[in-house]
C-alpha positions in Angstrom: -16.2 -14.9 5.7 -17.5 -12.6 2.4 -19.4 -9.8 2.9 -20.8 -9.0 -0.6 -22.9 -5.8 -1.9 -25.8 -6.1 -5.0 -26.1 -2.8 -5.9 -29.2 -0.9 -5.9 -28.3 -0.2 -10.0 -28.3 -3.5 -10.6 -31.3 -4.8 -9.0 -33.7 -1.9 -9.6 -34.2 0.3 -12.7 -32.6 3.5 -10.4 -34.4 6.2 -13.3 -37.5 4.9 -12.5 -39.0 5.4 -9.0 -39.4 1.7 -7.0 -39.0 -0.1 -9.9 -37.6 -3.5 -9.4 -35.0 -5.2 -12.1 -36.8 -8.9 -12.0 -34.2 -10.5 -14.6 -30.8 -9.2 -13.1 -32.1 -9.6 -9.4 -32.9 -13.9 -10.7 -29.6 -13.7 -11.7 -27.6 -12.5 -8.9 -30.5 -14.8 -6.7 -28.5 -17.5 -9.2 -25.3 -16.6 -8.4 -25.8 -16.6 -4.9 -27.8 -19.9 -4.6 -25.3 -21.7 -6.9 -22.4 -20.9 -4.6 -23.8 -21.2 -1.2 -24.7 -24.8 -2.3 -21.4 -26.0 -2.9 -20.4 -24.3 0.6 -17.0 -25.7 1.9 -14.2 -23.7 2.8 -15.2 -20.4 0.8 -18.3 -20.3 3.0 -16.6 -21.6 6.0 -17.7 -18.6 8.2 -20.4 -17.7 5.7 -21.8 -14.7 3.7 -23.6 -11.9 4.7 -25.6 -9.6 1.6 -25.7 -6.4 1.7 -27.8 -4.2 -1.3 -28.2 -0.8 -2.2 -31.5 1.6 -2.4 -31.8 2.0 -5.8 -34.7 3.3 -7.6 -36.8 2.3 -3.7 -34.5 4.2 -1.4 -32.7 7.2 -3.7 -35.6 8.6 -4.6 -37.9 8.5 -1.7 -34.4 10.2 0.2 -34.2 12.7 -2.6 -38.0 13.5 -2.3 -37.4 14.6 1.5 -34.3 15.6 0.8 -32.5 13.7 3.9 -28.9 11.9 2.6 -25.6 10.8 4.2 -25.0 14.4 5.6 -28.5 16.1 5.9 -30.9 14.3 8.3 -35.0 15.0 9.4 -36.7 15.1 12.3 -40.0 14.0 10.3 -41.3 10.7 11.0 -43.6 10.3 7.6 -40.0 10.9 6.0 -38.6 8.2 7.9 -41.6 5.5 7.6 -41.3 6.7 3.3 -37.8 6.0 3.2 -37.8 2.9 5.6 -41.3 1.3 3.9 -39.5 1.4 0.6 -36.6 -0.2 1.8 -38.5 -2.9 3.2 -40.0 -3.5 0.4 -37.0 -4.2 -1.7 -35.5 -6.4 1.0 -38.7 -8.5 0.7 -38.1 -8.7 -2.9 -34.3 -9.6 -2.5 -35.7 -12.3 0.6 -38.1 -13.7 -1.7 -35.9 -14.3 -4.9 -33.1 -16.2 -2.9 -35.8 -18.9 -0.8 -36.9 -19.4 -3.9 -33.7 -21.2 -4.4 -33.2 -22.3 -0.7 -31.0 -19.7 0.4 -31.1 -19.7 4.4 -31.8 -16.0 3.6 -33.1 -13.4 7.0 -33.4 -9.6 6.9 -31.4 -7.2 9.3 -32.8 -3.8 9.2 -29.9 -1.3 9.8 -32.5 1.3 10.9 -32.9 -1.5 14.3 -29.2 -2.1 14.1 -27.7 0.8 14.5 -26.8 4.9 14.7 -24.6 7.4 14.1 -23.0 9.5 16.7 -23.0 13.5 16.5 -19.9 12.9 15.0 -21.2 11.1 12.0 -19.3 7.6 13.1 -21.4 4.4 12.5 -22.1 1.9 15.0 -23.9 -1.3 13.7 -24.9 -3.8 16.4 -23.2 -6.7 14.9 -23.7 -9.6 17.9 -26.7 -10.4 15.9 -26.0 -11.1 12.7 -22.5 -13.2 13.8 -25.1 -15.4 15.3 -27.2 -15.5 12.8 -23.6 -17.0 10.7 -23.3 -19.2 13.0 -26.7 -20.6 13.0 -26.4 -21.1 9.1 -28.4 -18.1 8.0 -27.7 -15.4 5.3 -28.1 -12.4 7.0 -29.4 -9.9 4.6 -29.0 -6.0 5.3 -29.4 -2.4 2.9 -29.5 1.1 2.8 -31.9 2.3 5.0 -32.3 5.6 7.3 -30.8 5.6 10.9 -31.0 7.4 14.1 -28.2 10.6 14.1 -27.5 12.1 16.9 -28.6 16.1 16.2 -29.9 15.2 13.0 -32.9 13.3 13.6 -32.5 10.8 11.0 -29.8 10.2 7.7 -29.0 7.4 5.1 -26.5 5.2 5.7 -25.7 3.7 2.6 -24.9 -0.1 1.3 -21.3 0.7 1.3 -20.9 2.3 4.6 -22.7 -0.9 6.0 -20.1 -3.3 3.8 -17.1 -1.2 5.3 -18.7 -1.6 9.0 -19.5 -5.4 8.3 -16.0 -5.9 7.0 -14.4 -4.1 9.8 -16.5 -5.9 12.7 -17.1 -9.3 11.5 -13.5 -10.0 10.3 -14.7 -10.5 6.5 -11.9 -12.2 4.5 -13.2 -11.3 1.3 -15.2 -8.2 0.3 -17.4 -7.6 -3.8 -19.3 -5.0 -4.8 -21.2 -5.7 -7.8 -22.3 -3.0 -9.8 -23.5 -2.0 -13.2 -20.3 -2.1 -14.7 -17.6 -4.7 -14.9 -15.0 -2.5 -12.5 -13.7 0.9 -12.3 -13.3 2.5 -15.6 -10.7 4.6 -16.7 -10.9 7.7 -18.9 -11.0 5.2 -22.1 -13.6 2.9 -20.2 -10.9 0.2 -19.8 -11.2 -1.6 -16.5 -8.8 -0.8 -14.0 -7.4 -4.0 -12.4 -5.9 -2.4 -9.1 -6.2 0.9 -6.9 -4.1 1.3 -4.1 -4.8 4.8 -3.3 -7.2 7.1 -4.3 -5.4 9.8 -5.9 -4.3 7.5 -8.8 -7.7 7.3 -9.7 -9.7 10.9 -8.3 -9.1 12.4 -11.8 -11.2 9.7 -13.5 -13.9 8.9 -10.8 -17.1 10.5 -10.7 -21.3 10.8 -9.7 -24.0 8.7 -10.7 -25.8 9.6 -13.3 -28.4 8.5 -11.6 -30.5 9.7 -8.0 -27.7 8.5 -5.9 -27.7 10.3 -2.3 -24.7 8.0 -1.5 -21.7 9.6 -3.1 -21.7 6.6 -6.4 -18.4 5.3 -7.2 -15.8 8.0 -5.9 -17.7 7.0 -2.3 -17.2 3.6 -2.9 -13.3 3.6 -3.5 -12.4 5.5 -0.6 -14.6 3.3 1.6 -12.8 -0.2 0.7 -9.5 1.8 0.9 -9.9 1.8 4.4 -10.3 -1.6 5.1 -7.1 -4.3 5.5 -9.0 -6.7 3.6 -9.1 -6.1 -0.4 -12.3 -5.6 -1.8 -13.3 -6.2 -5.8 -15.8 -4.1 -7.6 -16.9 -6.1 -10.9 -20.4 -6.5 -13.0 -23.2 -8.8 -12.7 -21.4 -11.0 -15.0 -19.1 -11.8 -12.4 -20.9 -12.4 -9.7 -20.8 -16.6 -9.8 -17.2 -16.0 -10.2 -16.3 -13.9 -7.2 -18.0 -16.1 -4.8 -16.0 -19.1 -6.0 -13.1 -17.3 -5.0 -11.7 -15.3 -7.8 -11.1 -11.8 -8.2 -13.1 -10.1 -11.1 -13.1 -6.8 -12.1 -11.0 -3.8 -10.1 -9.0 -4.8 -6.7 -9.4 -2.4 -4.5 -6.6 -2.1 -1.4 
């Protein structure tokens, strides 16, 4: 089973509030439809999608000021950040029945909460049905219920890590707006196994990103037993037949 993440930097101009990248979101649409066609063993217990806020959930967060860490107990705040995630799903949803992807949304804000601890639980019964039944779930960053903080982010990584965890995934991608983990000369790093050999060299978005950017990333796929790959849009196609693009992570 693959559990793979579009980035919200890839499929939405992230400087520019709710703005949807058309061209990169066909492609990846592409690159999904293309390998979900051919099927067989790769998608023998099938693939779940999973993509980031971008430009629609960043910055209606940052306007109320609510993140991983810092909830609210305002329900317009909530609605903004929810609506605009909705929205973007739709768009996602709409670009991949265009090309006959069994595509259905799952709305982490319905799906699951956060303990006054901070530990994620996603409700995960429904969505290995929904594999079963031959659909492509379809989840993203959204807000969810926090106990003593009204309501925080939980971002399209935390949900990968979760997914992976629960569901068993075999194979994890994150694909992002760059074709791996740079180093400090912008070469591609081909393998991380722990985080200190790369902490020096990781660092924000430089974009509205209320989700911790890369350095967040890496630490979340460290966790996991299965190894994940972080690699561009170019690399998509290639993932999801089975090979391993970009940075391995684990």
């Amino acid at each position: 089973m693959i559990v793979c993440k579009l980035g919200g930097s890839v499929v939405t101009d992230k400087d520019r509030p709710e703005t949807l990248d058309g061209e990169a979101l066909d492609r990846a649409a592409d690159a999904i439809a293309a390998a979900t066609a051919k099927s067989g063993d790769a998608f023998a217990d099938g693939l779940v999608v999973v993509h980031g806020g971008g430009s629609f959930g960043h910055h209606n967060a940052s306007e109320h000021g609510v993140s991983t860490t810092a909830g609210t107990h305002d329900a317009g705040a909530v609605l903004d950040i929810h609506g605009a995630m909705k929205t973007l799903n739709s768009f996602v949803l709409s670009r991949l029945h265009e090309r006959d992807v069994a595509a259905v949304p799952v709305h982490p804000f319905s799906a699951g909460h956060r303990d006054s601890e901070a530990t994620l639980t996603l409700s995960t019964g429904q969505i290995e049905t929904l594999l079963a039944e031959g659909f492509v779930p379809v989840l993203h960053g959204d807000v969810i219920a926090h106990e003593g903080e009204g309501a925080t982010i939980v971002s399209g990584d935390e949900l990968v890590a979760a997914l992976a965890r629960d569901l068993g995934a075999d194979r994890i991608g994150l694909c992002s707006t760059v074709p791996g983990v740079l180093d400090a000369d912008d070469a591609v790093i081909d393998r991380i196994g722990a985080y200190e050999d790369v902490a020096d060299v990781l660092g924000e978005s430089d974009s509205t990103d209320v989700t911790g950017g890369m350095a967040a990333k890496v630490q979340a796929l460290l966790e996991l037993d299965a190894e994940a790959s972080i690699f561009g849009l170019d690399d998509l196609h290639a993932f999801l037949e089975g090979a391993e693009p970009g940075t391995t992570i684990g």
